[in-house]
N, C-alpha and C positions, 0 to 999 in steps of 0.2 A: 301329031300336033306339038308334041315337046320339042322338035327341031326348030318348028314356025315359030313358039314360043322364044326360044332359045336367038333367033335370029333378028327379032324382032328385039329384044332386050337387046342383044351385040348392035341394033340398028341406033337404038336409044342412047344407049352410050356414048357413041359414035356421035352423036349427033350433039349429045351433051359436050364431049371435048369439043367438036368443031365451033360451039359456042364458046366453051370457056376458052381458046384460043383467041377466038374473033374479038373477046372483050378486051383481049391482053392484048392484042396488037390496037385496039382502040385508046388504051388507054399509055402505049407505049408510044401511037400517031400523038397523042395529044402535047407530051411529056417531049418530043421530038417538037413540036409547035412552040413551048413553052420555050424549050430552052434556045429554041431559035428568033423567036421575040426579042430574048432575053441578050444574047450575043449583038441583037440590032439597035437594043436601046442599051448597051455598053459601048456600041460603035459609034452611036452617034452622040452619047455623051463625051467621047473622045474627042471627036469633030469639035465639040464645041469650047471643051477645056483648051485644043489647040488652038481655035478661035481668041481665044480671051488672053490665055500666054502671048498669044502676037500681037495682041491687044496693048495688053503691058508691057512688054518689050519695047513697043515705040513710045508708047508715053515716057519711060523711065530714060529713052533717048532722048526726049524734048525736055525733061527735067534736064537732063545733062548738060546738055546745048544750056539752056536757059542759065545754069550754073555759069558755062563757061564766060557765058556772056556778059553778068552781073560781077565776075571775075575780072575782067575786062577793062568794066565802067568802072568800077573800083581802082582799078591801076591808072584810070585816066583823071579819078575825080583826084588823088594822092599826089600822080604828077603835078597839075592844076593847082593844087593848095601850095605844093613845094615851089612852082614857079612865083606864083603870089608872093611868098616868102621872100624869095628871093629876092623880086622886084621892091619888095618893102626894104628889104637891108639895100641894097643899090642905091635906093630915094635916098635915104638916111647918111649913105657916102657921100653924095652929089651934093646935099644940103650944106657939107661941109666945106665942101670948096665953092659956093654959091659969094657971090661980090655983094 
């Protein structure tokens, strides 16, 4: 009987590690879950930082543009005032040799 004893304890044990394995790999499945969750909502928080960069990217071109263009009317409203000018000093000439 102390073999069966003997074998029956070796059986226990045996059977206690292939538990304490099972929990480890259970808990190592989970930890493998998590951190692949975790790679997926860093991937798609990327996605969407790149979304928004390209976002701002064109707006910060339509600001630009919009610069260049207020740039532009500016140079036209400057000409416009200097022509004005101009045509005033002319009148003011003409006035003089007026009959």
């Amino acid at each position: 009987m102390s073999a069966a004893r003997q074998s029956s304890g070796k059986i226990s044990q045996a059977s206690e590690q292939i538990e304490g394995a099972t929990l480890q790999l259970s808990a190592s499945s989970k930890q493998g879950l998590s951190s692949a969750a975790a790679v997926s909502f860093i991937s798609l928080s990327l996605q969407e930082q790149r979304a928004a960069s390209e976002q701002v990217a064109c707006n910060v071109e339509r600001v630009a543009q919009s610069v260049e263009e207020n740039a532009a009317q500016s140079g036209i409203v400057r000409t416009t005032q200097e022509l004005k000018a101009m045509s005033d000093g002319l009148g003011v000439i003409l006035q003089r040799f007026s009959f």
